[in-house]
N, C-alpha and C positions, 0 to 999 in steps of 0.2 A: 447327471446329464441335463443340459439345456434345454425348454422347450421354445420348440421355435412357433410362432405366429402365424400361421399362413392365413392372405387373406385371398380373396378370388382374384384381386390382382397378380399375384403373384403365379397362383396355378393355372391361370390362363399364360402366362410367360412361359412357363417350366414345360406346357405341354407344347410351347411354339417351338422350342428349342426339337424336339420332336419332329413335327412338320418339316420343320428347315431343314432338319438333316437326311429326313426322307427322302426331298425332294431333290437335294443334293446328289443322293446315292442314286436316286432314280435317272438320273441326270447323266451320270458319270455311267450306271450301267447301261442306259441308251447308247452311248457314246456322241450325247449332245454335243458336248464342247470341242470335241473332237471333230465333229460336223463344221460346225459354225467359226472353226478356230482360223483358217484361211481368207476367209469375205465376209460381207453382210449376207444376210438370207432372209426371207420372210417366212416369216410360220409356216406357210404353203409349203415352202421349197424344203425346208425341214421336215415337217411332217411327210411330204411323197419321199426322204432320205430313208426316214425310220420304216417306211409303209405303215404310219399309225394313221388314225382318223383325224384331222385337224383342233377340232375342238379340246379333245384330250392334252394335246401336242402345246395347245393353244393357252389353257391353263398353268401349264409346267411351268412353258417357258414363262409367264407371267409372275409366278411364285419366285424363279430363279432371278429375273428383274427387281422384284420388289427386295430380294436380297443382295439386290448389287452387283451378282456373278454376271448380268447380260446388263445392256444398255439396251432399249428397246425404243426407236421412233418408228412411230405410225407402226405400219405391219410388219416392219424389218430390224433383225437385232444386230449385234456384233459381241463379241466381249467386250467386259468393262474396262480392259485393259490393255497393256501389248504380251503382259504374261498369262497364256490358257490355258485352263486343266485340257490335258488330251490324254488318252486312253493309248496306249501301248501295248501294241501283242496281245488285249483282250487280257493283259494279267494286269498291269498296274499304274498307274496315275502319278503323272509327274507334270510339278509344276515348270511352264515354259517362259 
């Protein structure tokens, strides 16, 4: 068996892979994209959808931004795209 090299480069990558998908899941269990899948919205108006705190709200979507899933100018998002994850029936996630 091979050994492999890890350097701190690389285990800072492997635990982001982590992160991203947290925030992901976090994302889809909110039913963020399912929110924001219709219009722009600004953090504000997202956060009073979820009744969560904004700052909280505010970080998320940020991580989800820096991923690509949102487009974010000034204090309002949109998806990155014309296809959105949306949350169905609270069971399952399909791309649109």
């Amino acid at each position: 068996m091979e050994t492999r090299a890890w350097s701190p480069d690389k285990l800072l990558k492997v635990s982001g892979y982590y992160w991203r998908s947290f925030a992901l899941h976090a994302a889809i269990k909110l039913g963020i994209f399912t929110i924001i899948s219709s219009e722009e919205l600004t953090c504000e108006d997202i956060a009073q959808s979820l009744g969560a705190k904004k700052r909280g709200v505010v970080m998320l979507l940020n991580a989800l931004a820096a991923m690509d899933l949102l487009v974010k100018k000034g204090d309002c998002l949109r998806p990155s795209c014309n296809r959105t994850i949306r949350q169905e029936n609270n069971r399952e996630v399909r791309p649109y």
